[in-house]
Structures are given as C-alpha cells and as structure tokens.
N, C-alpha and C positions, 0 to 999 in steps of 0.2 A: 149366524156369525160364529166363525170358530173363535176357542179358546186356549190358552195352556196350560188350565188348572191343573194341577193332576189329580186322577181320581181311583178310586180303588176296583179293584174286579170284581168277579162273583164270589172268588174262594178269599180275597180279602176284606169283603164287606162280612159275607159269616165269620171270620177269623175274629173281626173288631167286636160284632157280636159280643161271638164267645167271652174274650176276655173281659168286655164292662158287665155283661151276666154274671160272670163267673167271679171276678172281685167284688162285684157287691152280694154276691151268695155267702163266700165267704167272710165279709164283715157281719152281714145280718146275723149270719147263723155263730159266730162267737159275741154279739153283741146280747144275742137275746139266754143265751146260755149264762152268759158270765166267764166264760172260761179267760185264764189268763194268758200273758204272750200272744196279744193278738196278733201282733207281727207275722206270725205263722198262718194264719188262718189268713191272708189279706195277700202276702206276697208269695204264698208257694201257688194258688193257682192260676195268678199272674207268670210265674216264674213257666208253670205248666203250658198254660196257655198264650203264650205270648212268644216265647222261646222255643217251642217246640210247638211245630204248626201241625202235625199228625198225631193221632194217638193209636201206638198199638203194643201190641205184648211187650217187644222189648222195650218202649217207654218206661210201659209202667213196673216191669221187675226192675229196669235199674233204680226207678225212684224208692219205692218202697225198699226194697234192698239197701239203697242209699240211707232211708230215713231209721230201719233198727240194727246196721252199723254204726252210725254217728249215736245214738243212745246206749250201745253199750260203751263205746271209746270214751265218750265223755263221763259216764259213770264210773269206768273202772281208771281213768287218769284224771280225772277230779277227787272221786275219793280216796286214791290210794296215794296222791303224789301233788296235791294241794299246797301242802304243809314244807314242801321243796321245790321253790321256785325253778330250780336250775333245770332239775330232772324233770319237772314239768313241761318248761320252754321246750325242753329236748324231745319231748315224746310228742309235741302238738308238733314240732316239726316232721320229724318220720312221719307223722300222720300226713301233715300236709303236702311232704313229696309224692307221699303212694298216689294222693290222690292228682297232682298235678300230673303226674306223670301219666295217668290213666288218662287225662284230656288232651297231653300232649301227642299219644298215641292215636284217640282218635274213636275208635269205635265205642268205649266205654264215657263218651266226654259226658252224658249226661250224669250218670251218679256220680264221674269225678267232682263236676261243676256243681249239682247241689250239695254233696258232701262239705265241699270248700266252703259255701253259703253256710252253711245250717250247722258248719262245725264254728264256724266264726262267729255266729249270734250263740252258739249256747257255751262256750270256751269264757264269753266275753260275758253270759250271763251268771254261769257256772262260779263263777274265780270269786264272785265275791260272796262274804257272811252272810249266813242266813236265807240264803236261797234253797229251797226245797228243788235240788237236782231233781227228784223221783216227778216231780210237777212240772220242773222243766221235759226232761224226756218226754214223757206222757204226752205232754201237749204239742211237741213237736212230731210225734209218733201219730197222735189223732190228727192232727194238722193235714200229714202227706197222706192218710188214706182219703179225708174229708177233698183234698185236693184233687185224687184220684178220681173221687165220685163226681165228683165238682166238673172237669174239664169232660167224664163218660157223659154227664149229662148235656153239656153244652156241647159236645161234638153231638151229641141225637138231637139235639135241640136246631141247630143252626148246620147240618153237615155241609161239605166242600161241594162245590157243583161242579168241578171239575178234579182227574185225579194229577195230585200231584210231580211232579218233577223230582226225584231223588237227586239227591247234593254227594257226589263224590271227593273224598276227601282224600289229597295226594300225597304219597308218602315221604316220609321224613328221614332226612338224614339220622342217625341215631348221635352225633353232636349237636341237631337243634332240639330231639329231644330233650337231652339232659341240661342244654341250655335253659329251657322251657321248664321246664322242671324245678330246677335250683330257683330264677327267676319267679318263679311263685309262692312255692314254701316259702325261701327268706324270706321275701317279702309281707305275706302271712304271716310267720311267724313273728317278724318286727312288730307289724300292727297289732298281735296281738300283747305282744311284751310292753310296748311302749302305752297301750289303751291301760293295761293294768297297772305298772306303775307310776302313772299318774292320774290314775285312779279315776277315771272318765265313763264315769255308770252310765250317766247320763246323755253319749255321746253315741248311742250305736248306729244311728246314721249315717255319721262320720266313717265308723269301723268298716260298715257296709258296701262304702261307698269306695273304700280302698281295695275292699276286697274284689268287688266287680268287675274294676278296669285291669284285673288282673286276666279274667276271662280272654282277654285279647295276645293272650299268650305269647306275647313280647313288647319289647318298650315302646317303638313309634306305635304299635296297634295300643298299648297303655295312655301315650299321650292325646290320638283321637279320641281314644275311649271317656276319658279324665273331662276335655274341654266340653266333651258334648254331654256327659255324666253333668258336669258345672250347671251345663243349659238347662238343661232339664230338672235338676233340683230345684233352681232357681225359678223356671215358669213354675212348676209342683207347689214350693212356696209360696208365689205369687199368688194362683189361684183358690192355695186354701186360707190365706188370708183375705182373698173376694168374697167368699162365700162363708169366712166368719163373720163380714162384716155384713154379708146379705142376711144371715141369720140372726146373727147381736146375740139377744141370749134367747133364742129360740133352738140351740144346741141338743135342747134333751127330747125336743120332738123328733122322733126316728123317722116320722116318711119326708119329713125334711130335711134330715141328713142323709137318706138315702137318696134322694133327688139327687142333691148337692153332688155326690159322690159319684153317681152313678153319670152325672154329665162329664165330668171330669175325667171320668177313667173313658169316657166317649172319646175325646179329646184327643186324648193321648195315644188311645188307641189306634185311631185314624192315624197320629202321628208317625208311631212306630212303625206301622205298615209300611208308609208312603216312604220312609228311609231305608225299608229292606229286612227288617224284620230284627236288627241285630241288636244289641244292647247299645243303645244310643241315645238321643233329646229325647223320643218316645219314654223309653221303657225307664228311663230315669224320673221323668216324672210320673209314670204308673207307679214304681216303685214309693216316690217322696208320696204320694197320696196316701199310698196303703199303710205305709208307718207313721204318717201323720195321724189320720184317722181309726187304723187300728191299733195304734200302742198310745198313742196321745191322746184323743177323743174320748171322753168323760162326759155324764149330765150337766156337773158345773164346774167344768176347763175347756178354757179354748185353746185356741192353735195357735194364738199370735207369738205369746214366746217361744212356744215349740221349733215352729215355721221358719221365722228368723233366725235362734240359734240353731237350727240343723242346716241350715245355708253356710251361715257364719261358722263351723266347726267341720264341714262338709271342706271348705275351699282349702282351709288351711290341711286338712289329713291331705286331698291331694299333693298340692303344692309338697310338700314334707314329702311324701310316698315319690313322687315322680322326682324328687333329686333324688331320692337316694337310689331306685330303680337306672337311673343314670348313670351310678356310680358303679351298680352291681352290673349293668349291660357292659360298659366296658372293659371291668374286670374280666367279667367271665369268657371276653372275645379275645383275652391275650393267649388263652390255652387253643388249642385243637379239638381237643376233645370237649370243649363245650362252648365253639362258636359258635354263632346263629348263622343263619345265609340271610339277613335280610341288611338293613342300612348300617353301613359304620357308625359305630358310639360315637367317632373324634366330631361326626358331622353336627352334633349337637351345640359341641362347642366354638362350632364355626359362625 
C-alpha cells in the first residue's frame, strides 16, 4: 500500500545523523569541562551542521576567520568605546553593514552570516558590568574550532552517500544589494540598542531570534522566516518542558539529559531536512533546545521558567522587529539606489 509520508534520502538521513551527534557532542563536552557560554558550544555546530550541508576548505576558513575577527572587534569596541554609547552604537553598526553586505553579495555569506550571529551574542554579552570580555572571546574562539572538529568528525562519521548538487547563487542588482545591506545592519543595530537600554540580560533568545530571520535577506523572506522561527521556538519550548517533566528532578543525571537531548535534536533534525534545509520550524527549534539546555540547564534548574519566558520574549522581539523592518522596507524602496526587486512595501498594508 503506498503512502505520502515524506521521507528522507541517503545523504539526508547522514545529514540528521550528523547534526543530533554533533549537538550533543558539543553540550557533553562544555557540560563536563565546565566552560561558560554554553550557548556556543551547543549552537555553532548545529549552525555548522545543519546550515551548511558540506564541509570543506573554504567552509571552514570562513568560519574560523569569522570567529577571531568577531574577538578582536568586540574587544577592541568594547573596551575602547563602552563608556560612549553613541560611538559604540555607531561602530556595531559599520560592523554590522560590512558584514551584511558580504551575505548580500553571496559568495562570503557564511562568515558574513556567523559573524552577524556570534557578533550579536557577544555585543549583547559584552555591554554589560562585570563580564570578563577575555572569557567571553576565548570561549567563543574555542567554541568555532571545537565546532570545526565537531562537524570533521561527523562528516567521517556518517559521510554523504551520494555527491552533492552545488546551489548557484544569481546575481544581484547592486540596488538590492545595498538594500540588503542597510535592511540588516539597522535592523541589528536597533536590536542591539534597544536589548541594552532596556537592559534585557536575560533575554538573549529573544536577541537571537531577531537576528536570524534577518538571514532571509529581505522583509517577506523576514516575515516567512519570523512565523516559522515562532513555530519552532514554540514546539523547542514545548518539548523541553516534556522532558523536564519526564525528568522532574532527575536533571543532574547526565546520560539522562543526554537521551532527552539527543531525541529531540533527532526531531528536529528530520524536521529541517524535510522543509529544505533553510532556517525554518526545524532549525528554530534545534536552536531553542541548544540555548535551552546549553545556557539554561544547571544540576538544580530547570527549564520551566526558562522555556516559557524565551517563547514569551521571543514573540514580542519579533512582532516589534517586523513592524519596524516594514517601515525601513518601504523607506528604503522610495530611493533607486536602494530598491529591492522583490514585493511592494504598500502591499503589506493592503
């Protein structure tokens, strides 16, 4: 009797592998260290493996490259220009066009796109008192090589059984560029102004999660991005409060956290796949897992609060982020020199 489940191939079944291996590699091995900002350790080789289905040289120079540029920038614009909000805001921007702009163009879009990540958690960790910047770096430095080794093991681990298809990327007007461009920094840049003056330590999922659906490098691809981002938080949520509740306070037992973990990034894994591999319900809740369980997950804390309020601060940064993205689309479509070609702004408000 047929069916029309859909099901995955041979190089997607190694692919879902790789990524539930390789996220839970990377929480064991910061869990049993101690290291801090696990966040790093949990979602860069998801980011790795999950977003980027091949691994090879120019992978992994942009990453690393990506990862001690972003360590010197945030050192040398943290500690020199901290104490001046204005010229701060200003310099996180410049930053944040170079790097939009490198994904708008295309061929560099992987160190633009983690740069943008990994500039937005440590900007957002960076800003406030008392944070050992030198501890921040460091471990987002150890993070991207640990990730490097992470995704060389699981592609030997589980390789592709068939080779790939190369994605051609077609070129761009140099008006959608700079459209694309402004479109992301501001935007960035807001998140990141408005996270710190109202002083939202505790909210970097939220920050996150603005920054993501930016990856869609313009507004209707922000608004798919945003609703299915929502989805996937939300199942992410759901299921890690199933499995605090299957736990209770059996939390500080590690091969029972790693079960829990390691089903759930199965999950999601399958998920992302089966929708095409892009940043969507999949890789939204791979994501909520990873920051769930690597920055939140403690011997004695659980996730219930975590869970709920990263849902609940999650929806609202969207909602907030995509009007204003609304406003800055049609703006920026009145000039020539930085309209997009793709759907009219006015059609928003029809």
């Amino acid at each position: 009797m047929s069916t029309d489940r859909p099901a995955l191939d041979g190089n997607g079944l190694r692919q879902c592998l790789r990524i539930a291996f390789g996220g839970l590699t990377g929480l064991v091995i910061s869990k049993l260290m101690g290291w801090n900002y696990g966040v790093f350790f949990t979602v860069f080789p998801m980011f790795l493996l999950a977003m980027i289905p091949v691994l090879n040289a120019h992978v992994v120079r942009q990453f690393l490259a990506s990862a001690v540029l972003t360590g010197i920038e945030v050192s040398l614009v943290t500690g020199l220009t901290q104490h001046m909000p204005l010229i701060n805001t200003g310099l996180v921007f410049l930053i944040f066009c170079g790097r939009f702009r490198l994904m708008a163009r295309g061929p560099m879009f992987l160190f633009g796109a983690n740069g943008v990540l990994t500039l937005s958690i440590m900007f957002h960790f960076a800003s406030y008192p008392g944070v050992d910047v030198y501890d921040l770096v460091t471990s987002n430095f150890v993070a991207s090589v640990l990730a490097v080794l992470i995704a060389g093991l699981m592609h030997w681990l589980f390789p592709d059984v068939a080779p790939r298809q190369a994605m051609a990327r077609p070129a761009k007007p140099e008006a959608q560029v700079r459209h694309e461009t402004l479109m992301g920094a501001v935007t960035a840049t807001l998140s990141f102004a408005t996270f710190q003056i109202f002083d939202l330590r505790d909210s970097l999922s939220a920050q996150m999660a603005t920054v993501l659906i930016l990856f869609a490098l313009s507004f209707p691809g922000a608004q798919t991005s945003a609703f299915k981002r929502a989805v996937g938080a939300l199942l992410g949520c759901n299921l890690a409060l199933v499995m605090q509740v299957i736990l209770y306070n059996q939390n500080h037992h590690i091969l029972l956290v790693i079960l829990a973990y390691w089903l759930g990034l199965m999950i999601f894994a399958r998920l992302h796949l089966l929708e095409g591999g892009g940043s969507a319900i999949g890789f939204g809740g791979l994501t909520t897992l990873g920051i769930l369980f690597g920055q939140y997950l403690a011997p004695h804390q659980d996730l219930i609060y975590s869970a709920l309020y990263r849902f609940s601060s999650m929806a609202v940064a969207l909602i907030a982020t995509l009007a204003f993205m609304a406003c800055l689309h049609w703006l920026l479509n009145r000039w020539a020199a930085t309209r997009a070609h793709d759907r009219d702004p006015r059609e928003i408000f029809e």
